[in-house]
C-alpha positions, -999 to +999 in steps of 0.1 A: +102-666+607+067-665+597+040-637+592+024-643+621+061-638+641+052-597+629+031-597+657+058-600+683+088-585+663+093-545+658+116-528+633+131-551+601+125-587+587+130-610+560+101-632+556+102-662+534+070-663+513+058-691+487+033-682+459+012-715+460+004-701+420+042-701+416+061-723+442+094-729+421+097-689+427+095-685+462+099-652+477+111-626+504+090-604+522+110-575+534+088-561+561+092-532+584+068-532+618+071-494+639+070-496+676+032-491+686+021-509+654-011-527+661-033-549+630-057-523+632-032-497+612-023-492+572-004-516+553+018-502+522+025-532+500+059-514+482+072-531+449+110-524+443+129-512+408+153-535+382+175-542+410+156-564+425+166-547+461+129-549+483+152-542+512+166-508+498+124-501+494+114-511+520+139-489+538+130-460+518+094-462+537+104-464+574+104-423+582+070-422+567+065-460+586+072-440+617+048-413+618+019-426+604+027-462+623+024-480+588+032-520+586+056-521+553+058-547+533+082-551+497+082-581+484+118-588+466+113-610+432+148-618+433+167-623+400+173-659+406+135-666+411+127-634+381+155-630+357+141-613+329+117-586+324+089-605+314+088-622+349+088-593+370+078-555+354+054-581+327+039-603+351+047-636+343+021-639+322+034-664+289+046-700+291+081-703+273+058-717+245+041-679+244+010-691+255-009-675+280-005-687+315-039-692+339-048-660+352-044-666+386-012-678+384+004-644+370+028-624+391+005-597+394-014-617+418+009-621+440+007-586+458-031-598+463-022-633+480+002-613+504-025-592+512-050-621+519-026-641+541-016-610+561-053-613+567-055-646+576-028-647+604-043-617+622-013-592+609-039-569+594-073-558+604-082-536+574-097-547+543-078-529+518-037-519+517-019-496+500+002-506+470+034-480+456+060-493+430+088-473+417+108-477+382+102-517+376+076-517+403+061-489+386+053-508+354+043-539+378+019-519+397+002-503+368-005-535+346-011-553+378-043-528+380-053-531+342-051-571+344-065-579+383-079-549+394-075-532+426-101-550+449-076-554+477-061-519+472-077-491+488-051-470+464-024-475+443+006-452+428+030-463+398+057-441+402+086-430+370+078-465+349+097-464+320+071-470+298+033-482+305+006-509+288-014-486+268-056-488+282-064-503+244-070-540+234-058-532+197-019-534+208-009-566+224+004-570+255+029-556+272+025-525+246-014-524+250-037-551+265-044-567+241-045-607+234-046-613+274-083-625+271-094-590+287-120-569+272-142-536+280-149-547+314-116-546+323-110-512+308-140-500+327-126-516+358-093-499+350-107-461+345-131-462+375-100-472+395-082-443+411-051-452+400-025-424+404+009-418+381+035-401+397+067-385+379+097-367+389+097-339+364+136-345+365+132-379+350+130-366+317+161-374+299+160-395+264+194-412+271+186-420+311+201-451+323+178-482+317+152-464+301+134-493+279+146-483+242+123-503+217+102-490+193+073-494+210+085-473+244+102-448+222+067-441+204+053-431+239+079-400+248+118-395+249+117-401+285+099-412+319+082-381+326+066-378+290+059-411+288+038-406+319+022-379+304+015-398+274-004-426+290-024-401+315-035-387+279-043-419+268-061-432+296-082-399+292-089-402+256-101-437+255-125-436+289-139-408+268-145-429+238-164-457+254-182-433+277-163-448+308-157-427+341-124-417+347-110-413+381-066-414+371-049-388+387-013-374+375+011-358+402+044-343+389+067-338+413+091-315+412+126-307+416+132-351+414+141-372+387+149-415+385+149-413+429+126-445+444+139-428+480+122-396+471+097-403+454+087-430+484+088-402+503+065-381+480+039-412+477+040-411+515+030-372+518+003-377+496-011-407+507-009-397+546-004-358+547-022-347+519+008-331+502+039-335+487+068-328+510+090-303+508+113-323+479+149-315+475+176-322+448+185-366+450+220-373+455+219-407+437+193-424+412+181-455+431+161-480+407 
């Protein structure tokens, strides 16, 4: 199956997809098309957790697929492809030998290249999607803005990451930004972007399963929802100190803690209804 075949197919699909950055790591797009669909309608680009599972994700989208006739699509870096942390939630962004790979060729570029070739076979009409990423996909989707910008994202949300890239160049990377050959520009580019943090005011525990526990994570809160806090705060501070709009935003939501179903469902209210839906407790915490 190809991404042109979305035109004629409703409802699920796997869709192999080869980064021509990164062609040893090819990957699946898990896609979901509502009946009705036309190229003409929203595109929500959804980046899945630690379990590698863009199927559960992409799953998680199709009520709000439904009624707003939204074209999902989640890529799944699958472990095989991505084993470790640095090539998925870092972006892929050192050689083995810890030198810094071409720009272009980082994982976070990726999400763009889907974008463009959706484009380019007709799939999708607008110029701009939608990007959400929960846990894992939340740290992917916020450094993916700090390092590449959101050119092709009309908006993006970074939802309960377990710990963020602080907006300063005087921590190296993955803490800050720094040593990535990004400077002030990018920081501007960052601020004026409307990025938007979201966090389950639930996800708050110190001891949480997979919550990343090194020094440098620790120093930023005891748990999801303070770290969040911490780099709204930080964001803030520094567009502040270089005189740099600031167009963040911070939604906690309540009454939900480590859920990528609910708080799918929370980006979706947001993003298409203006609101956050009427939230209850989660049964399970989905990563």
């Amino acid at each position: 199956m190809s991404l042109k075949s979305l035109l004629a197919d409703y409802g699920r699909n796997a869709i192999p997809f080869v980064d021509p950055l990164n062609p040893e790591r090819p990957l699946t797009l898990n896609t979901y098309r509502p009946v009705g669909h036309t190229p003409d309608c929203a595109v929500v680009i959804v980046q899945h957790g630690m379990n590698r599972n863009g199927d559960d994700y992409r799953d998680f989208w199709i009520p709000a697929a439904d009624r707003h006739g939204l074209l999902i699509v989640a890529p799944t870096f699958a472990r095989a492809e991505y084993p470790e942390t640095e090539d998925y939630n870092n972006g892929l962004v050192f050689d083995a030998d810890g030198s810094v790979r071409p720009h272009d060729a980082w994982v976070f570029a990726i999400p763009g290249r889907v974008v463009a070739a959706l484009q380019q076979v007709s799939v999708m009409k607008q110029p701009k999607a939608r990007i959400y990423g929960h846990s894992a996909g939340g740290q992917f989707v916020h450094r993916m803005i700090s390092t590449h910008g959101g050119a092709l994202f009309k908006a993006a949300i970074a939802a309960n990451a377990g710990w963020y890239s602080l907006p300063t160049l005087e921590k190296a990377f993955p803490e800050g930004l720094g040593g990535l050959g990004l400077g002030v520009d990018e920081l501007r580019r960052l601020f004026a972007y409307p990025l938007h943090i979201l966090a389950g005011i639930d996800d708050c525990n110190a001891n949480a399963d997979n919550l990343p526990s090194q020094p440098e994570a620790q120093a930023q809160g005891p748990g999801r929802l303070h770290r969040a806090r911490n780099y709204f705060a930080r964001g803030r501070e520094t567009a502040e100190k270089y005189g740099l709009p600031f167009n963040w935003r911070l939604t906690e939501v309540p009454g939900i803690a480590h859920d990528g179903c609910a708080m799918s469902a929370a980006a979706a209210g947001l993003w298409f209804e203006g609101q956050l839906p009427e939230m209850t407790a989660p049964a399970a915490v989905n990563f």
